[in-house]
C-alpha positions in Angstrom: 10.0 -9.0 -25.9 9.9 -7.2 -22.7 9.5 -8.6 -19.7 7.2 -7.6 -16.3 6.8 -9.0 -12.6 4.0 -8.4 -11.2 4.0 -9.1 -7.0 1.1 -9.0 -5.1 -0.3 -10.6 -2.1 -4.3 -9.7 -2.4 -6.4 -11.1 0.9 -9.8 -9.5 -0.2 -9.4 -9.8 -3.9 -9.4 -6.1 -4.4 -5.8 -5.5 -4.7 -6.1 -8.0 -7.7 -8.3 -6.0 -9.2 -6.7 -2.7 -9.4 -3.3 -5.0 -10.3 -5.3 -6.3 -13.2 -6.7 -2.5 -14.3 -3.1 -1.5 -14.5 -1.4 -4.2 -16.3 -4.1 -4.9 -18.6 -2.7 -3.0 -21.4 0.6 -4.5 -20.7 -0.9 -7.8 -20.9 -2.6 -7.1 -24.2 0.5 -5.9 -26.0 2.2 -8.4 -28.3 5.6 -7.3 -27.4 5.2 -7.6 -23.5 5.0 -10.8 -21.5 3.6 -10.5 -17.7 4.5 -12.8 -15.1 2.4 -12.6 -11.8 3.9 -13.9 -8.6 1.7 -14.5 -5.9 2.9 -14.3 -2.3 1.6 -16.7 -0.3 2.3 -17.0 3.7 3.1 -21.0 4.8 0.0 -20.3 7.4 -2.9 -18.2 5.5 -4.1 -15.2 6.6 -8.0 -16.1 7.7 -10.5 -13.9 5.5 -12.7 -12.6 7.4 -10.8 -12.3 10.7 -11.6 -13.4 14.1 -11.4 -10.1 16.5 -8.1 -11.3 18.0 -6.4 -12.7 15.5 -6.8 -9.8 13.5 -5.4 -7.3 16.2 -2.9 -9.7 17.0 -1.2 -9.6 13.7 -0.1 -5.7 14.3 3.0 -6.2 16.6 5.0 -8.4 13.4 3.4 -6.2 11.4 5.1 -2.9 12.6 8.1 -4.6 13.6 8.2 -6.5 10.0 8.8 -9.3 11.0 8.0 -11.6 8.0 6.2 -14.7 8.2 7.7 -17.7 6.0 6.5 -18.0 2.2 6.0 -20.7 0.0 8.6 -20.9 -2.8 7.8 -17.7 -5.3 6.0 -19.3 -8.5 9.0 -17.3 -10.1 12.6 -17.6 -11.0 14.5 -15.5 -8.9 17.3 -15.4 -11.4 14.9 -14.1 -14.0 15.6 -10.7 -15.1 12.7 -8.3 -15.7 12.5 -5.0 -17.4 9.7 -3.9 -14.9 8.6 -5.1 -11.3 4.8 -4.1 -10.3 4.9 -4.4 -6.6 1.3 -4.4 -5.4 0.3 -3.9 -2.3 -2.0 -3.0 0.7 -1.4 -1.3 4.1 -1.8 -3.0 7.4 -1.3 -0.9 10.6 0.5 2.0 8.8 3.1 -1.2 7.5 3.4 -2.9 4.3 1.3 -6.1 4.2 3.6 -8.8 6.1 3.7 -11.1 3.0 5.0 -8.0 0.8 7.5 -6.9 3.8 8.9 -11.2 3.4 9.3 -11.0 0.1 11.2 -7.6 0.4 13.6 -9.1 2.8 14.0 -11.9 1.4 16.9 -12.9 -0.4 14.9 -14.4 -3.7 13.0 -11.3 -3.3 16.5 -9.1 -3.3 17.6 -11.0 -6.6 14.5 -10.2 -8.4 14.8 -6.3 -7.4 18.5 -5.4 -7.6 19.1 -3.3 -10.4 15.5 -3.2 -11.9 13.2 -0.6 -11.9 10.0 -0.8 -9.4 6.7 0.4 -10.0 4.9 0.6 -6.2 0.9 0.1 -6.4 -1.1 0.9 -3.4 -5.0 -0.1 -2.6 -6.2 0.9 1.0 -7.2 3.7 2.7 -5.9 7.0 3.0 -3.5 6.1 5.5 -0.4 5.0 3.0 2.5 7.1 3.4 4.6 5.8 6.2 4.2 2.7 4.6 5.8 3.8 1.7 8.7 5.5 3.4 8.8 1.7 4.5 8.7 0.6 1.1 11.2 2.6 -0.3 13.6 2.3 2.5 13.2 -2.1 1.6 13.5 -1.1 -1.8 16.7 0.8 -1.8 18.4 -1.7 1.0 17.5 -4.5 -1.8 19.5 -2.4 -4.6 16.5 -1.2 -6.8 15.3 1.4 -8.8 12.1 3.1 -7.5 10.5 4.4 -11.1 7.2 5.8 -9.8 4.1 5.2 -7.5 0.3 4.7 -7.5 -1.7 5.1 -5.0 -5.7 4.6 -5.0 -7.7 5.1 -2.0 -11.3 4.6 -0.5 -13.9 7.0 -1.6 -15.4 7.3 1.9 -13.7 9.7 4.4 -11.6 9.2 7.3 -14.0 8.7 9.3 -16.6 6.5 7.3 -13.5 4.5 6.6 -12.3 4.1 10.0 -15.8 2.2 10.5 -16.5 0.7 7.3 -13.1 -1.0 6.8 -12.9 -2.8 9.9 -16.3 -4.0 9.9 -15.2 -5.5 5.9 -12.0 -7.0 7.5 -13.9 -8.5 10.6 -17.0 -9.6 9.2 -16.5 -9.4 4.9 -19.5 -7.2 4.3 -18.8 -4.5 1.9 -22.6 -3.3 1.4 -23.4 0.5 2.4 -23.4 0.9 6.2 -26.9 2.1 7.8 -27.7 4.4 4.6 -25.3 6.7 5.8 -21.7 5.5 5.4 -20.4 4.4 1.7 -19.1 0.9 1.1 -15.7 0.2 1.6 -13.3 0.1 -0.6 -12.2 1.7 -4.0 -14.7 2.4 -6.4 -15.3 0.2 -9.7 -14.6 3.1 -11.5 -11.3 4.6 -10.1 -10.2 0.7 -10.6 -10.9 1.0 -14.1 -9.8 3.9 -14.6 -6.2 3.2 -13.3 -5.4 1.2 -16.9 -4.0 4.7 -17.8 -1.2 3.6 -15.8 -0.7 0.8 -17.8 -0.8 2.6 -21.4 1.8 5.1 -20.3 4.1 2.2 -18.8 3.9 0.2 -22.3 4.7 3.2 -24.2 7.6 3.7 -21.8 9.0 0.2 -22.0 8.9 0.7 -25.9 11.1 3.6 -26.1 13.2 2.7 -23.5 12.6 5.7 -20.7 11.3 3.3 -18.3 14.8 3.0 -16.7 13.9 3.9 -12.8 15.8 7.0 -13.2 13.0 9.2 -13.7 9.4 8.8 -13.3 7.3 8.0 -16.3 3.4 8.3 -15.0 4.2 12.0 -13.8 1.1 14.4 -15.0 -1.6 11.3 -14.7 -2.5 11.9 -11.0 -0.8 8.5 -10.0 -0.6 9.8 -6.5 -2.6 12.5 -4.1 -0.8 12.9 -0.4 -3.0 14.4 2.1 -0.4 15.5 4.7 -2.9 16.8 7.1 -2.9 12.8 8.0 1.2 12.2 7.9 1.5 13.7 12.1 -1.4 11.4 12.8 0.0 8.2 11.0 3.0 9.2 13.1 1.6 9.1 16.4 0.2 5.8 15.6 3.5 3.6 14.4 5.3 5.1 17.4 2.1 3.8 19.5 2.0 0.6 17.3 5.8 0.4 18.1 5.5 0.7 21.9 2.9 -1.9 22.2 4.2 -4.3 19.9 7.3 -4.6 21.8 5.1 -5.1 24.9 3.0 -7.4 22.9 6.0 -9.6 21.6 7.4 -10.3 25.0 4.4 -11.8 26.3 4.1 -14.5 24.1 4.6 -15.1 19.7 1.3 -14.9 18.0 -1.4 -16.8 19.0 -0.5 -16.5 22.8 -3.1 -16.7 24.9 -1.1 -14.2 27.5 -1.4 -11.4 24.8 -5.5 -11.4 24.5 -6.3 -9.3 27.4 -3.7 -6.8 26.5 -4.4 -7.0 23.3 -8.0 -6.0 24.2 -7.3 -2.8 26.1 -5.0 -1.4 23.4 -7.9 -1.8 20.8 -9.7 0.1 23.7 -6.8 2.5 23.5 -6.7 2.5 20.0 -10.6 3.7 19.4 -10.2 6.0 22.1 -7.2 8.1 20.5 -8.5 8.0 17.1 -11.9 9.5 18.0 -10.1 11.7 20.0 -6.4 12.5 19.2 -6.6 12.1 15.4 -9.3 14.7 15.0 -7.3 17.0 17.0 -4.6 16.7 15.6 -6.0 17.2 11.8 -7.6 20.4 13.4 -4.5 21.7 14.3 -3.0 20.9 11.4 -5.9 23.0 9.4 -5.9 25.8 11.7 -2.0 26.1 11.8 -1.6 25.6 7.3 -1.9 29.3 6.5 1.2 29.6 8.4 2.8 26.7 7.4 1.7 27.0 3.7 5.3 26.3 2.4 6.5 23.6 4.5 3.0 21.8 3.6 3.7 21.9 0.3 7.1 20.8 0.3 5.7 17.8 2.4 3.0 17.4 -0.3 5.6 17.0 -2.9 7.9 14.9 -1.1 5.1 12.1 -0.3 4.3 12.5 -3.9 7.3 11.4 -5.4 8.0 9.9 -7.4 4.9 10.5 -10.1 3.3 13.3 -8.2 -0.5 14.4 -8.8 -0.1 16.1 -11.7 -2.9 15.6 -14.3 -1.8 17.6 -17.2 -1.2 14.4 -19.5 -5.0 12.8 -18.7 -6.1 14.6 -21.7 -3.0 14.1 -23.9 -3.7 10.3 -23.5 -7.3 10.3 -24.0 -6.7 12.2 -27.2 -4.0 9.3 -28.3 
């Protein structure tokens, strides 16, 4: 019997979803047992979010500095042939719950030694994140097999409005008949238990070791570098206000709010106008920068890279 951890910490439910797309087939195979562990903060996150309490979360966030968990429903001297880590992306940082339990020292017991399987849900902003993620994951001793990213259908710019206005308010309908709801698409979502035929097959025949990547050539993951200087520019801004942010007061502090409302001032005002530029630039300057582009492509993409040349090799099975 092989063994699988699933971690997640899911506020809008939709990380859930795409958790239970993937390990569905893992689930339903007689000689694999999943466990799912939960991560849940001592004080919950609210669902929707005030304005304020939303924006104040991003200085801990960037910082990672991890709020307390309840006890992990878990184990931590359980062994595990696989560890799904599941999560979303919160200011260009891993979710604060997934950043605790990567710190933490249950946390570090479950991944040393073990081979990690890192599953993103948010927009198309995910990359210094998982520099983040990989950075935890090595300083907690494990083995980073591959990574799967899915992202919202809209574009940058739909998604820069239609994601806030989910988070602040929990609406996820279609935004004046122009913008797209939020979110990932039903169909990408079920579509993503290709992921979890491959990783059965490879826990069978024992090449799921976290030496090598096994979804490679099933378009687990598709980096759009023309974003990576933007994400950038906003974790160093991020950084700079959150140390600002953090002296004033911890969370909650009523000395933060009116700073904390001109940096989401700030914060519209560079990414209608900074972003853009910068992306243009980016466009205008790739012809002579094909080669460097593409070695960034390839490095964000690691481990399972964007290859689909085995999407019709497993339909056919």
């Amino acid at each position: 019997m092989k063994r699988v951890l699933v971690v997640y910490y899911s506020q809008t439910g939709q990380l859930l979803r795409v958790a239970r797309s993937v390990c569905g087939p893992l689930e339903a195979a007689g000689d694999i047992a999943v466990d799912w562990c939960e991560l849940r903060p001592q004080r919950p996150y609210p669902f929707p979010w005030p304005f304020f309490e939303f924006f104040d979360q991003f200085p801990e966030t960037v910082h990672l500095d991890p709020p307390e968990l309840l006890p992990l429903p878990v184990a931590d001297d359980q062994r595990y042939e696989l560890i799904v880590l599941a999560y979303t992306v919160w200011f260009l940082s891993p979710s604060p719950p997934v950043a605790a339990f990567l710190k933490s020292e249950a946390g570090r017991r479950l991944l040393r030694d073990t081979p990690v399987v890192t599953l993103v849900a948010c927009r198309n902003m995910w990359h210094i994140a998982q520099e983040e993620v990989k950075r935890l994951l090595h300083a907690a001793g494990a083995r980073l097999s591959d990574n799967i990213v899915l992202t919202d259908a809209g574009s940058s710019l739909a998604s820069f409005i239609t994601t806030p206005r989910w988070m602040l308010t929990g609406r996820t309908d279609p935004m004046w008949g122009l913008l797209p709801a939020p979110g990932i698409p039903d169909h990408a979502v079920r579509a993503a238990a290709r992921f979890g035929v491959a990783l059965a097959g490879a826990l069978r025949d024992g090449r799921l070791d976290g030496r090598r990547p096994v979804l490679n050539g099933l378009g687990a993951v598709e980096a759009n570098v023309r974003l990576v200087p933007s994400e950038m520019i906003g974790r160093r801004s991020f950084r700079v206000w959150g140390r600002l942010l953090r002296a004033l007061g911890p969370q909650g502090s009523r000395a933060r709010r009116p700073v904390l409302a001109i940096y989401a001032a700030f914060l519209v005002t560079m990414i209608v106008t900074v972003v853009p530029v910068t992306m243009l630039l980016r466009t205008l300057l790739g012809p002579l920068a094909a080669r460097r582009l593409a070695a960034q492509k390839a490095y964000f993409e690691q481990p399972s890279g964007s290859g689909r040349e085995r999407l019709a090799e497993q339909s056919s099975g």
